[in-house]
N, C-alpha and C positions, 0 to 999 in steps of 0.2 A: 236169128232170134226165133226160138221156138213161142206159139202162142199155144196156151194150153186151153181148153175146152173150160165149159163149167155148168156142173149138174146140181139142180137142185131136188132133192128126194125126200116125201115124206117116211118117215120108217126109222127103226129102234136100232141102237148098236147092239151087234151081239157079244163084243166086246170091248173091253178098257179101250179109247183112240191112243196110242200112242206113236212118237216118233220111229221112224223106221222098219215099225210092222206093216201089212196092211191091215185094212179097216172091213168086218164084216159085216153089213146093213141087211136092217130084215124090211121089207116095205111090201106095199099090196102086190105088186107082179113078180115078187119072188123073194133071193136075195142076191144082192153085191158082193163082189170082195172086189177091192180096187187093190190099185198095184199102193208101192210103200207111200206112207205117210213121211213127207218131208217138211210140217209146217203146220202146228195149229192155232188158226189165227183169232178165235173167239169162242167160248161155250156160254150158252148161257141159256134159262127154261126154253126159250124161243127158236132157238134155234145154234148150227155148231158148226162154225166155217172151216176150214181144213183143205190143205193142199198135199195133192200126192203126185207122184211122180209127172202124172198124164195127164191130172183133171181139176181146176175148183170146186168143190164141193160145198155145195149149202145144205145142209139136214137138219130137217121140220120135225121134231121128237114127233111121235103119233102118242095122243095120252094113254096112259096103262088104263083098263078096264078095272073096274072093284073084282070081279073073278079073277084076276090074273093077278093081280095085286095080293089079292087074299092066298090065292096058289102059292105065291112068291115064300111069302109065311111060313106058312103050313109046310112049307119044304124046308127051310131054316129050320124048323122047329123041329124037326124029324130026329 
């Protein structure tokens, strides 16, 4: 029986989570790419549980800033 690790990380997806990609997370000391996503087990504002090959995963969204927010826009809008 393998036990798998589990990391909690505050930091932003930098993309969609899905099954059987992996997951790339942007957070204050850099960013992640974990190995595949095999499992996601809860999303919600607070937080987004997920299991990937190697690790449990808990991620703590970090809130969007009104500049980055407003960036976000203004680049849709383009």
């Amino acid at each position: 029986m393998i036990i798998k690790g589990y990391k909690t990380l505050s930091g932003t997806l930098m993309s969609p989570l899905r099954i059987g990609n992996c997951a790339y997370i942007r957070h204050e000391a850099g960013y992640t790419r974990t190995s595949r996503v095999i499992a996601i087990k809860s999303v919600s504002r607070e937080e987004i549980l997920f299991e990937t090959q190697n690790t449990n995963y808990r991620l703590v969204p970090e809130p969007v800033s009104e500049g980055a927010e407003s960036h976000s826009i203004m680049s849709l809008a383009a």
